[in-house]
N, C-alpha and C positions, 0 to 999 in steps of 0.2 A: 509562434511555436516556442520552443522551451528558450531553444539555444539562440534564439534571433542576435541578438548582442553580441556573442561570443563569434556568432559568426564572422560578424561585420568585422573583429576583433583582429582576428583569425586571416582572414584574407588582407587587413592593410597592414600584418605584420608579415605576411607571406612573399606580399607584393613591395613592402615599403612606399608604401603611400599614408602622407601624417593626416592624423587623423584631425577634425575641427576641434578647435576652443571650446570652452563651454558648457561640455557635456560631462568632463569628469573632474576638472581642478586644470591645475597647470601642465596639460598635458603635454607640452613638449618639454618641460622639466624631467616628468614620468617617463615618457619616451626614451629619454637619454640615461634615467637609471636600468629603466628595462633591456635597455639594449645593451648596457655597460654589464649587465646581469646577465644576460642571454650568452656575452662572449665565453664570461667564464664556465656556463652550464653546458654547452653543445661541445658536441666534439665532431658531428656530422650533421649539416642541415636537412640530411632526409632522413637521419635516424630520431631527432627531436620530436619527441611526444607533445603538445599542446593540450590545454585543458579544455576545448570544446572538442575534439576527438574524441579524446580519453572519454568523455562523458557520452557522447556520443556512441561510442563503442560499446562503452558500459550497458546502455540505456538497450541494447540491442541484444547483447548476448550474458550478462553474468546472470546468475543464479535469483539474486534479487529479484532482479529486473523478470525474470522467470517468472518470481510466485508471485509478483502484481498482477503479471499478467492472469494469470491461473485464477488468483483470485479474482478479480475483473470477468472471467469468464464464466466463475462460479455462480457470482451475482446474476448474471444475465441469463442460466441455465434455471436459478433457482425463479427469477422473476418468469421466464417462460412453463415452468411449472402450475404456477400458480396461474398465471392466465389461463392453463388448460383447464382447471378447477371450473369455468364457469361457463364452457363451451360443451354443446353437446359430444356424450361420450356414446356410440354404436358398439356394440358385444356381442360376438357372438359364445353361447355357451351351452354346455351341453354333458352328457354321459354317455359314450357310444365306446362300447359296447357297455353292458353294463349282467354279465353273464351269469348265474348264480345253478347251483347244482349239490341240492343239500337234503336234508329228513328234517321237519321240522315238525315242530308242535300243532297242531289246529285243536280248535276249539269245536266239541261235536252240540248240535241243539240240544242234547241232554244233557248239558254243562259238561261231559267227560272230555277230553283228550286223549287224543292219538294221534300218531307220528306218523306223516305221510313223505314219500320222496317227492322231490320237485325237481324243476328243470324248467329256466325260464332266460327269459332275457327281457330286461328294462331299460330301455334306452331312451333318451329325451333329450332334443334340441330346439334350443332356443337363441332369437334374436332380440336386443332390444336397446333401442335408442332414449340414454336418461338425459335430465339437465337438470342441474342444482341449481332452487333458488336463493341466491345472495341474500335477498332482504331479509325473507324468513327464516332459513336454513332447511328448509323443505326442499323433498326432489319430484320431478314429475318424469315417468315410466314408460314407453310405449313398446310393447313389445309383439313377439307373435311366440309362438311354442306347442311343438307335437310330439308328443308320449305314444312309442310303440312296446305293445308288450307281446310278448310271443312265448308262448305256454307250448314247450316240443310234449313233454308226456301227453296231451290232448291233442296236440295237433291244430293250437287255434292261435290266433295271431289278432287283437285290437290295438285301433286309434283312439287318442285322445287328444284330441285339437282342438289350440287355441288359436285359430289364425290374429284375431285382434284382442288387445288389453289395454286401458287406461288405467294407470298408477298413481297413486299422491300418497307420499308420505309426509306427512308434517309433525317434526315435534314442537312440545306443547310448554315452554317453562325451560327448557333446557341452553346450553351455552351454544351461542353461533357464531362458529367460528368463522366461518366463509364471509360474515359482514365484518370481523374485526382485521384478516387478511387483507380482504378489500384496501383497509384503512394503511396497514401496517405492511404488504410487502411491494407497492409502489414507493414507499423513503426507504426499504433496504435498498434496493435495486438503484437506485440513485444514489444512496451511500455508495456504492461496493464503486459505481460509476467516479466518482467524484474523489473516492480513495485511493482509486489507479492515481490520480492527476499527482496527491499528495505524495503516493509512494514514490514518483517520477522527481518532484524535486527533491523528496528527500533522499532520493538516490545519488541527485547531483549534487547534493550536498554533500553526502559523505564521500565522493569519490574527492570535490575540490577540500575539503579536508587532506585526506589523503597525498592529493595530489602535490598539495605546499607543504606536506610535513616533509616529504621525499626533497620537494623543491630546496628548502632550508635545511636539509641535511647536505644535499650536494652543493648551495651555497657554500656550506662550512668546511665540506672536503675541497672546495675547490681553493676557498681565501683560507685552510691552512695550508697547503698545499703551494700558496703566493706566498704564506709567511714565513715559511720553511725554505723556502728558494731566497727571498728577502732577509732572512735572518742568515743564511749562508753568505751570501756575501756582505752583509754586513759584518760575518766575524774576517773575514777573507781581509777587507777595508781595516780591520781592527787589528789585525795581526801585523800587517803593513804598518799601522800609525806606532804599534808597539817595538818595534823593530826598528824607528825612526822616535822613541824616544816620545811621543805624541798623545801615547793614551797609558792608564794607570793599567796595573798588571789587574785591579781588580776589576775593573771593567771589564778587560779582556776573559775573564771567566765570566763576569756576568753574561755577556755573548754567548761564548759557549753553553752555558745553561740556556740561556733564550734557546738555542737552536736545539739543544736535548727536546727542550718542551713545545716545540715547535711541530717537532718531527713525531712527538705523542701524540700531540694532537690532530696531526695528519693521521695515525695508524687510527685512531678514536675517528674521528668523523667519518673516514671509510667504514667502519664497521658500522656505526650509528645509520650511515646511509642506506646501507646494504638492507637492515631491519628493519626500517621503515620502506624499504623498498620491495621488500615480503609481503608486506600487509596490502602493497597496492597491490600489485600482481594478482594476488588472493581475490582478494575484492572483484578486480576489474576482470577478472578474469583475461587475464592477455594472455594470449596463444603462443606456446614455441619459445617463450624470451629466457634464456637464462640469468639475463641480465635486464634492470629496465633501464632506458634509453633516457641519456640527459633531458630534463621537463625544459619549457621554454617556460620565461617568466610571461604570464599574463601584463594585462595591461589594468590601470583601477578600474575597479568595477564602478556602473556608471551610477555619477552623482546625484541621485533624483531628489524632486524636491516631492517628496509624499507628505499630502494630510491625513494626519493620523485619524482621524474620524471618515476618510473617502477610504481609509485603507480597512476598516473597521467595517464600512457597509459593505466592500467589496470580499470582503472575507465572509458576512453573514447569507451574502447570495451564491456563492460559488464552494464551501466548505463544506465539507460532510459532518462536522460537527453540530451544527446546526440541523440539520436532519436527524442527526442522533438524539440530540435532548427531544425534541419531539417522539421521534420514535419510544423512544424508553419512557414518558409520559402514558404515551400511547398502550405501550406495554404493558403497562402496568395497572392501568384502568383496565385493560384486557382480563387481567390476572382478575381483579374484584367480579368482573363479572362473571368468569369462568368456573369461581368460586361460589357466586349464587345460582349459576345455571347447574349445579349439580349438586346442589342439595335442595331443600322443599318440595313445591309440587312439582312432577314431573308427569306430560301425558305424552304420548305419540296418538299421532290419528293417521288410520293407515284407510284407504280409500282404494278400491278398484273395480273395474265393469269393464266389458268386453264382452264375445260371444263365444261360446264352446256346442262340441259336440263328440261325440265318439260311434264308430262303426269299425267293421271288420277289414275295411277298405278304406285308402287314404282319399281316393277322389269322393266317396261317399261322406265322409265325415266333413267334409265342402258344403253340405247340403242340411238345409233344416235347421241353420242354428239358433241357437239358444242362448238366449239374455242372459249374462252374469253379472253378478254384481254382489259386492262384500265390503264391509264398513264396520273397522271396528277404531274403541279408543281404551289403549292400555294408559294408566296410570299409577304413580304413587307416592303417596305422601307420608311422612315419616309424623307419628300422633308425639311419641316421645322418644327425642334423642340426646337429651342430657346436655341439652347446650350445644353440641357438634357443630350444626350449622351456624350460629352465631360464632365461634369460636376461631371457623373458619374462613368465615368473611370479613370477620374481625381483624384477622390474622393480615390477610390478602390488600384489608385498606391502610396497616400500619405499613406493610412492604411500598404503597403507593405513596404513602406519605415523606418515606426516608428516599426514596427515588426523587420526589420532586425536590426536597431538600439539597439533595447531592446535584439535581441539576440546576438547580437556582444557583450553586455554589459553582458548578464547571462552567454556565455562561459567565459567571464575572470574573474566573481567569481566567477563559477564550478571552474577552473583551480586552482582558489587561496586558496580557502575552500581545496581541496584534498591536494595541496600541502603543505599546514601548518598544517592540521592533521597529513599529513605522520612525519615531522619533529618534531610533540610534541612525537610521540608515545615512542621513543629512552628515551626524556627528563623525561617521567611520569615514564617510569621503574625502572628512577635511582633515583627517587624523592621518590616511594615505597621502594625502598632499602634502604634510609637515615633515611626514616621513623621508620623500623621496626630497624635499630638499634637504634637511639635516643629512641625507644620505651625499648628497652632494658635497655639501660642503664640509663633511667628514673626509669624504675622498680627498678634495685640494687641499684639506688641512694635512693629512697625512703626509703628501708629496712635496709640500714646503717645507713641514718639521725632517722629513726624509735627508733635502738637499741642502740644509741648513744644517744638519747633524752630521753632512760627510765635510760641508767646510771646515769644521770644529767649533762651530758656533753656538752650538744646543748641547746639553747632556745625554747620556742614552736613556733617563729616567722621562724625559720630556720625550722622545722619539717611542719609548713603548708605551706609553700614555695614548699619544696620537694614536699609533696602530690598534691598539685596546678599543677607542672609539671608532676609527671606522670600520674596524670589525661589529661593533657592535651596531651602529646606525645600517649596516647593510644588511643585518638578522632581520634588526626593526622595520625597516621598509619590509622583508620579506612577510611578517607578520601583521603587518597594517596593510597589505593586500589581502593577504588570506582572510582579516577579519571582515576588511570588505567583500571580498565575494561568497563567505559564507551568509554572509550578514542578506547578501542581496538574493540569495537560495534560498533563504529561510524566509524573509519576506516574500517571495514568489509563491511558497509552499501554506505559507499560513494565509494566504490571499485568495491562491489561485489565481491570479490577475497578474500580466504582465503592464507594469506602470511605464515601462521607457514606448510601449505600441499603441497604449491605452483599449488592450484587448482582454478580454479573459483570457485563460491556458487552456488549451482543446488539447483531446487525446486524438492520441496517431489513428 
């Protein structure tokens, strides 16, 4: 399933159980920046959001996550349409009552006219069971149908009954579309299937966006917030050395300025937090929160060793994009011929037999029937039309021509897109891993320059240097995660293949 990983993730940071070697870089290096990270991000361990919840959550209720589904659903209504296309349809149809009460014209045997009152009722019901055939685009007819007519000024009432009818209609020259559906709405329906899958990771994609922009904003509220508390007593420390003759009066202001700007960057960070913490909210639709809840830092996403040519096949079997360049081929040839089937010749052959009878009486018109049968063939062919139909098929084969063009050109950046994600995925693992040691050893660096600078050993120009860097290797790491777990989103989604199960992506 999507989140398999995340889970495993999830429960051995829940539980504190370390996770095996191997699978992402140095992971008990990572472990100890994640966790070094985690202190300063929580304020409660049951109010901690996680990024396989949060996705999880997302995946379940936001608005996105809604119209995949919708859409997903659309496909499957539209694909269930068209299957009915080719399944007998039974009708019932009819005119009842059908009353008329007027002065109309007749025509007398001496050619004169005169205008007679009438008073009548026409009513006719009919059953009948059609099926289209797909290969020709012809339909065949079976029906039954009885015509009552009832004449009140006379007082007389007939039947006209068709209890049996055989129908064929065949056009002749014309565009069939029922054979081109055939072809073209089993790959939408599989698109629309295979699109949910996509919308899904790239939902969790933009959520773990999201997720580490909030993350490294409350990093930064949290280590200015340490710098501010650190830069106060280091004027505190400073005040004291000056007092004792120990430190220059200019220092002593540089301090103070450090902690003006210290205290800035405290009021900044919170706000910067706050507004990237809108946009999650937004998104993920969380329920109730005024505030969103300290993120827990993930752990690296895992280190896979993907061939970029397995990730390339698995992406041409499981994508909807691949379905799409067919389809729109498809299409499009569609188009040239829809374009010759309605212009030149064009006939219809319409065919039908059955039996009829008519009496005064319904049982009676049961009785005696008579042979029907009718056969005709409309046609027509344009002698001169000024070019039109060539003009038009012309037109229809140049539209086929610029489609295949454009999709000769989308499969070879499909092809290029996968295979340069599959090849960064390797690079961002070990990029995470440089990270979270540089983050380390920024940390000790900081804490020696720190207690070396209260002996009077260091300058204060040396002492905010240090802090400078490992403020900034602790951004860095936050970033060299994020790249990685987008990075491994984005490979998931342009795949559809989970590579750490060796399974494709199933829908829920």
């Amino acid at each position: 399933m999507l989140l398999t990983f995340l889970r495993k993730k999830a429960a051995c940071q829940s539980s504190g159980t370390p996770l095996p070697e191997g699978r992402g870089g140095p992971i008990g290096v990572s472990w100890g920046i994640a966790a070094g990270l985690l202190s300063l991000a929580i304020a409660a361990p049951a109010q901690t959001l996680t990024l396989p919840a949060l996705i999880e959550q997302t995946l379940a209720t936001s608005a996105a996550s809604l119209q995949a589904r919708a859409a997903r659903e659309g496909g499957y209504w539209a694909y269930r349409a068209y299957q009915a296309n080719y399944r007998p349809q039974l009708t019932l149809a009819g005119t009842v009552p059908n009353f008329n009460r007027a002065i109309i014209p007749v025509v007398q045997p001496d050619g004169t006219t005169e205008f007679q009152s009438v008073r009548y009722n026409n009513s006719l019901l009919g059953v009948g069971l059609s099926q289209n055939i797909g290969l020709t685009g012809g339909q065949v007819v079976i029906g039954s149908q009885v015509q009552r007519f009832d004449d009140f000024a006379r007082s007389e009432k007939r039947y006209n009954n068709q209890p049996f009818t055989l129908g064929l209609t065949q056009p002749l020259g014309y565009f069939n579309a029922l054979r081109w559906n055939r072809r073209i709405a089993p790959l939408l329906y599989q698109e629309s299937q295979r699109q949910y899958l996509e919308d899904r990771e790239a939902l969790a994609q933009r959520v773990t966006e999201l997720y580490f922009d909030v993350l490294l904003q409350q990093v930064n509220a949290t280590v200015a917030g340490q710098n501010a508390q650190a830069t106060a007593e280091l004027l505190r420390v400073g005040r004291e050395k000056y007092a004792l003759g120990r430190l220059s009066q200019s220092d002593l202001v540089q301090l103070e300025l450090n902690l003006l700007d210290a205290q800035q960057a405290q009021v900044q960070a919170r706000l910067d937090a706050e507004r990237a913490a809108v946009s999650l909210r937004t998104y993920c639709a969380l329920p109730g929160l005024a505030e969103t809840p300290p993120l827990a830092v993930p752990t690296p996403a895992p280190a896979l060793a993907v061939v970029p040519t397995e990730a390339l096949s698995q992406a041409r079997q499981h994508r909807a994009a691949p379905l799409a360049f067919q389809r729109q081929q498809l299409q499009a040839a569609r188009d040239v011929a829809q374009a010759r089937g309605t212009t030149g010749f064009l006939a219809t052959l319409t065919a039908n037999l059955g039996y009829v009878n008519q009496a005064p009486y319904l049982l009676d018109s049961y009785r005696a029937l008579q042979n029907q049968q009718q056969v005709s063939l409309a046609f027509s062919l344009p002698l001169v039309d000024w070019g039109r139909r060539r003009a038009t098929v012309r037109t229809a084969e140049l539209a086929r021509d610029q489609t295949q063009a454009a999709v000769t050109q989308d499969e070879r950046a499909f092809e290029q897109t996968v295979l340069t994600q599959a090849a960064q995925v390797p690079a961002l693992a070990g990029q995470a891993s440089l990270a979270a040691r540089a983050d380390t050893l920024a940390q000790r660096r900081y804490a020696i320059t720190r207690a070396t600078y209260e002996a009077g050993r260091l300058s204060l120009t040396d002492l905010t240097l240090a802090s400078a860097a490992k403020d900034l290797a602790r951004r860095s790491y936050i970033l060299a995660l994020r790249a990685g777990w987008v990075a491994h989103y984005r490979l998931r989604g342009l795949t559809l293949f989970d590579f750490e199960t060796g399974q494709p992506l199933a829908a829920e």
